[in-house]
Structures are given as structure tokens and as C-alpha cells.
C-alpha positions, 0 to 999 in steps of 0.5 A: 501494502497492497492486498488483492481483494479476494475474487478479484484477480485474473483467472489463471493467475495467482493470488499475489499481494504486493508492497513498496517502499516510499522515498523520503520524496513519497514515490514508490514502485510496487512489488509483487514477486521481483522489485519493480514488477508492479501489481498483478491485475485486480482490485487491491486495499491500500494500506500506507504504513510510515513509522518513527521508529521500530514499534518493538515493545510499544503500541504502533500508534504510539510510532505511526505517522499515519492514522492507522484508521485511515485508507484510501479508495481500493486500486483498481489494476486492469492489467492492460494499461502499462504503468500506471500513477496514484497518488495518495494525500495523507492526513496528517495524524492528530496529536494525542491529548 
């Protein structure tokens, strides 16, 4: 998930957060409006959610295998670059004891 900090986005245009969908390979696209569309510009909080299983009925860290504490630096799209790479190195989640 991709949340525009707010204050951040060009002027004129609209206030868009956007997500992807990860591979079993970890690449992705972003989405804002249509798949694939990518990320309007401005300074977006990453936040990397990679479940076990549905989290119906028991605590999400119960099924997270992500720590739900962890989030990398914010992305920083200027809108004149094109395609644009990140690439994210995820810390394994700790088992619980």
C-alpha cells in the first residue's frame, strides 16, 4: 500500500493513494486508478502487508509475515522520471515465544 503524505502531491491534481499486488517472485506495479498506472507524484508511506492466511476472526500478527512494526523509508515520486525500481529488503518476522 502507498499512502500520499499529505501536502505532498502535485497541485491540481488529486489526492490518490495507491496499491499493488506482489508475486510469488516479489515484483509488483502500482496502482492508482487502472492496473498498472503507477503512482501520482509526491511522497508516499510504504506499507508491505504478506498474510498467511485470511485474518478472519484472529489477530493480524497472528498471520503477518511481515513485522507489522516495520516500514521502509517513504517513496519519493517526482513524476518526470518514467518507471521508476524500489526495491524493499524485508525483515524476517521473529517468532513468538
Amino acid at each position: 500500500m502507498f499512502r500520499l503524505v499529505k501536502g505532498t502531491g502535485a497541485e491540481g491534481l488529486p489526492y490518490r493513494p495507491g496499491t499493488a499486488a506482489f508475486g510469488t517472485d516479489g515484483e509488483f506495479t502500482a496502482t492508482s486508478f487502472k492496473d498498472g498506472d503507477g503512482l501520482l507524484p509526491g511522497t508516499y508511506q510504504v506499507r508491505v502487508i504478506c498474510l498467511s492466511a485470511p485474518p478472519a476472526g484472529v489477530p493480524l500478527d497472528s498471520v503477518s509475515l511481515v513485522p507489522l512494526d516495520w516500514a521502509p523509508e517513504d517513496l519519493v515520486v517526482k513524476g518526470d522520471e518514467g518507471e521508476i525500481s524500489v526495491e524493499y529488503d524485508i525483515p524476517p518476522k521473529k517468532p513468538k515465544r
